[in-house]
N, C-alpha and C positions, 0 to 999 in steps of 0.2 A: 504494500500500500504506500503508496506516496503522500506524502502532507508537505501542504505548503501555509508558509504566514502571509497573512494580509495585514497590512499597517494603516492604520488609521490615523490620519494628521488630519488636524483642525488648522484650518486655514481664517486668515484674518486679515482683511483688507479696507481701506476705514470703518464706518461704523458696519463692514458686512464679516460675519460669520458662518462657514459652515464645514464639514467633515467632508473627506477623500479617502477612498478606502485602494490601495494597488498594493501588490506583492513587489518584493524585492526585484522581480523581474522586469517590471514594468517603469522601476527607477534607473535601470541598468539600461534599457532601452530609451528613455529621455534621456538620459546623460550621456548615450555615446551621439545621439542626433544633434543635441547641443555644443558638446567638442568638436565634430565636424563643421554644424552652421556657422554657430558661435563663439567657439575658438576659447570655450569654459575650459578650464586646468583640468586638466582628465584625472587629478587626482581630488578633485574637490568627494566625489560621492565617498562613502564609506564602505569597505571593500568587502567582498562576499565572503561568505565565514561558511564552512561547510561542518566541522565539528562541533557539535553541539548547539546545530542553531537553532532548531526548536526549543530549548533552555530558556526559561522563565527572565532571567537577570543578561541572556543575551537579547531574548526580544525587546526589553526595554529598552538597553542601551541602544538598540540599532534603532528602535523608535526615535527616540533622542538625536543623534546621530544622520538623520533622517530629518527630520524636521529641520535641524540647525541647516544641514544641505540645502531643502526648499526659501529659506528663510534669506540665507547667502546669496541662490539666486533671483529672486527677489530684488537682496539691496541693489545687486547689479545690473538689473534691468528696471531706473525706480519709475521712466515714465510708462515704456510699452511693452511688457514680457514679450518674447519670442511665442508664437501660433501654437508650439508644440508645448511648451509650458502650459501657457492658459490653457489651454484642451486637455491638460493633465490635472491642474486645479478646478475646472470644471467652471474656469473665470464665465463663460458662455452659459451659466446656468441660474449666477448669484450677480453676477455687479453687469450692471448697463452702462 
């Protein structure tokens, strides 16, 4: 059987709030389109952990670690995020 985490970041952008739910896999897939388009530090994401990554105190910290990542690129794009960001924030869903 296979299991996978899905991570849940709450995302905050003036007065809007709401939750985004992607697997590790799906940050791995924005972050390499972005080092390509955008020319991000290919080491900015936190890196895949294969021992014990279901572990209670690794999913936090990669929570953690994961958010700070979204938050970073954020600061670096503070007027227009890149198409593939928002569509991963779900910008298209909460802020007009």
């Amino acid at each position: 059987i296979s299991s996978f985490q899905v991570y849940i970041i709450q995302v905050n952008v003036g007065n809007h709030q709401w939750t985004v739910k992607h697997r590790y896999s799906d940050f791995h897939d924005l972050h390499e389109k972005l080092v390509s388009e955008k020319k991000i530090d290919k080491n900015l994401l936190p890196p895949k952990k294969i021992i014990g990554k279901n572990s209670k105190s690794l999913v936090e910290k990669r929570q953690k670690e994961l958010e700070i990542y979204l938050q970073t690129l954020l600061l670096k794009f503070p007027v227009t995020a890149p198409k593939v960001l928002s569509h991963f924030l779900h910008f298209h869903l909460y802020v007009s």
